[in-house]
ChimeraX commands (.cxc) that place a marker at each C-alpha (Angstrom):
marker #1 position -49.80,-50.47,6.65 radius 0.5
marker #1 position -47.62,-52.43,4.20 radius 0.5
marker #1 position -49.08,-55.48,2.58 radius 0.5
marker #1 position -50.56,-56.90,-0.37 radius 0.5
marker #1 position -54.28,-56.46,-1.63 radius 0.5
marker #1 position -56.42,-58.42,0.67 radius 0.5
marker #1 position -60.16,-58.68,0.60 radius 0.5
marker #1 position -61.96,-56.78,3.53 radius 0.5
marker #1 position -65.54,-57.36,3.77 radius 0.5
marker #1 position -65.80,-59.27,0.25 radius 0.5
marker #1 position -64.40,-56.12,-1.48 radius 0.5
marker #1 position -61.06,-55.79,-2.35 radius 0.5
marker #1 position -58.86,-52.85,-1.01 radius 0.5
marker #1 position -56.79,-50.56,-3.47 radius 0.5
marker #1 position -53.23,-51.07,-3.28 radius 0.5
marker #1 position -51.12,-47.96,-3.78 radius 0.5
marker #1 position -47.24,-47.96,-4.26 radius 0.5
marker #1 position -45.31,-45.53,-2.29 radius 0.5
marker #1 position -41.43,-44.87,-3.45 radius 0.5
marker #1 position -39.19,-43.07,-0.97 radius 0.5
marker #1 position -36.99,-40.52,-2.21 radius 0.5
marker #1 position -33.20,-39.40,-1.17 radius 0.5
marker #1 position -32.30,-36.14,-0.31 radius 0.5
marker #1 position -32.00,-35.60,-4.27 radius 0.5
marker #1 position -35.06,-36.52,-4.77 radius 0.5
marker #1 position -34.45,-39.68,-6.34 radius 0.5
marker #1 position -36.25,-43.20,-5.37 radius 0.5
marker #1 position -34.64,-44.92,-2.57 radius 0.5
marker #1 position -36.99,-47.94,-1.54 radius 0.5
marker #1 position -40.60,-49.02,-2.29 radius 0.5
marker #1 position -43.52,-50.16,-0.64 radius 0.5
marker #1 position -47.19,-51.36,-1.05 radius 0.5
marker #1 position -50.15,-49.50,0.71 radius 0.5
marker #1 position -53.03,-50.68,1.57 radius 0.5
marker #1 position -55.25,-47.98,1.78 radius 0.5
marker #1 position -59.44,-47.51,1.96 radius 0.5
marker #1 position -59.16,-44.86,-0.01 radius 0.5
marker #1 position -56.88,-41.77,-1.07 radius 0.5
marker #1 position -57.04,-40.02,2.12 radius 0.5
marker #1 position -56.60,-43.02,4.08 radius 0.5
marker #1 position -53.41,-43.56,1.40 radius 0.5
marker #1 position -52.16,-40.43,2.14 radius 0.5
marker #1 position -52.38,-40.87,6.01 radius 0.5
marker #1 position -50.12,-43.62,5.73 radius 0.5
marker #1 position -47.48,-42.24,3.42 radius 0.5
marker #1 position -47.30,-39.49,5.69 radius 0.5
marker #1 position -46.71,-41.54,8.92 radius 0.5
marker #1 position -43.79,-43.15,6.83 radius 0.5
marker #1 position -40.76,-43.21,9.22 radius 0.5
marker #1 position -38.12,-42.19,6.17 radius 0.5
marker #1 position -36.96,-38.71,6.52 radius 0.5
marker #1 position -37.18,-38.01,3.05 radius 0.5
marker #1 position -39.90,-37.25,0.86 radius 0.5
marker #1 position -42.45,-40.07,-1.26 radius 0.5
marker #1 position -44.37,-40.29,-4.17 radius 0.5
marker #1 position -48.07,-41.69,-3.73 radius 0.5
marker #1 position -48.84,-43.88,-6.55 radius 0.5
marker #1 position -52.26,-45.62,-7.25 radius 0.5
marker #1 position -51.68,-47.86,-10.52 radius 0.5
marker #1 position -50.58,-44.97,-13.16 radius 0.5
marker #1 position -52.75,-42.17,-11.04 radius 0.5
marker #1 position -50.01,-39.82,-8.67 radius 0.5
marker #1 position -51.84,-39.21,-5.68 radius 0.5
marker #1 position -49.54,-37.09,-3.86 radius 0.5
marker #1 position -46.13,-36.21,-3.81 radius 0.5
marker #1 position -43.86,-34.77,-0.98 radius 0.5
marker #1 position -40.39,-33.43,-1.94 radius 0.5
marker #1 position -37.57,-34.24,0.47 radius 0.5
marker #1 position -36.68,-32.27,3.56 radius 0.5
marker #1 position -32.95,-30.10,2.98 radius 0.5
marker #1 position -30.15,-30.45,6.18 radius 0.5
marker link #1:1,2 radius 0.2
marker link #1:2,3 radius 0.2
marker link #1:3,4 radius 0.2
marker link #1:4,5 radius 0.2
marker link #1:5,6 radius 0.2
marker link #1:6,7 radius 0.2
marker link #1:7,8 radius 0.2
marker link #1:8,9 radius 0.2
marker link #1:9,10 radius 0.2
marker link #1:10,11 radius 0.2
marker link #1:11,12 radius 0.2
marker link #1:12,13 radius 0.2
marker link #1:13,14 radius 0.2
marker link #1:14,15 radius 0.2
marker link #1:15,16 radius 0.2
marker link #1:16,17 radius 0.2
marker link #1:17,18 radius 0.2
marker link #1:18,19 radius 0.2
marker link #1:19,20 radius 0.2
marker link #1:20,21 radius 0.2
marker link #1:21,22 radius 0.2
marker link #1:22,23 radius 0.2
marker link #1:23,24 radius 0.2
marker link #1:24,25 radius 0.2
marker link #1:25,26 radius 0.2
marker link #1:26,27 radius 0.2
marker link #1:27,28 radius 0.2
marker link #1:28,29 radius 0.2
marker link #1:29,30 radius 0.2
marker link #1:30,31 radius 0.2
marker link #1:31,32 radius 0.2
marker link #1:32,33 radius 0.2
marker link #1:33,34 radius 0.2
marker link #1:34,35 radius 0.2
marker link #1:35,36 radius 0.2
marker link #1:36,37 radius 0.2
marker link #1:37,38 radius 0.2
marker link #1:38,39 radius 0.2
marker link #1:39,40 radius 0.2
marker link #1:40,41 radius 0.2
marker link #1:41,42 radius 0.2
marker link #1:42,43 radius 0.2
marker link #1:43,44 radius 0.2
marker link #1:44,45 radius 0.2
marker link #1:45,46 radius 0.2
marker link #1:46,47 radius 0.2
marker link #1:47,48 radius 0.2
marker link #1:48,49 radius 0.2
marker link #1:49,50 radius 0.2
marker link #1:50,51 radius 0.2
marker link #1:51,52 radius 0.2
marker link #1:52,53 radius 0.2
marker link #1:53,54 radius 0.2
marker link #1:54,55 radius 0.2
marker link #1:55,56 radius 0.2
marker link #1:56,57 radius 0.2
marker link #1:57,58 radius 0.2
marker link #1:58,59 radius 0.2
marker link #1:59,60 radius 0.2
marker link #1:60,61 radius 0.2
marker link #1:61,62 radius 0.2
marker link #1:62,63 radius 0.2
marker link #1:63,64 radius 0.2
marker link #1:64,65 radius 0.2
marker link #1:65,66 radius 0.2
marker link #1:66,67 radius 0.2
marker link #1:67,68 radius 0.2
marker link #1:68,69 radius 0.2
marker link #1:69,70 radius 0.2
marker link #1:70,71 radius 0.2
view
């Protein structure tokens, strides 16, 4: 899931950056997604093992966000 942008194919893959948030919603780690496409993206970020939530980044573009979960 994580990794830099690699060619597939002869055409390169968009990288997206997804930030984990804290329970106050506030970034708490970073990671690089490489992802077919925004669904795909999105797929990914969701399968994310952090219990909080994640903003979905592609360059300046947000591509989906996810607040964190209250205990």
């Amino acid at each position: 899931m994580i990794g830099l942008n690699r060619t597939s194919g002869g055409f390169a893959l968009p990288t997206y950056r997804l930030y984990r948030l804290d329970g106050a919603g506030r970034i708490s780690g970073a990671d690089w997604v490489e992802a077919a496409d925004d669904a795909d993206a999105r797929s990914k970020a969701r399968t994310d093992p952090s219990s909080g939530g994640y903003e979905l980044w592609e360059r300046y573009r947000l591509v989906e966000r996810s607040t964190p979960e209250k205990e």
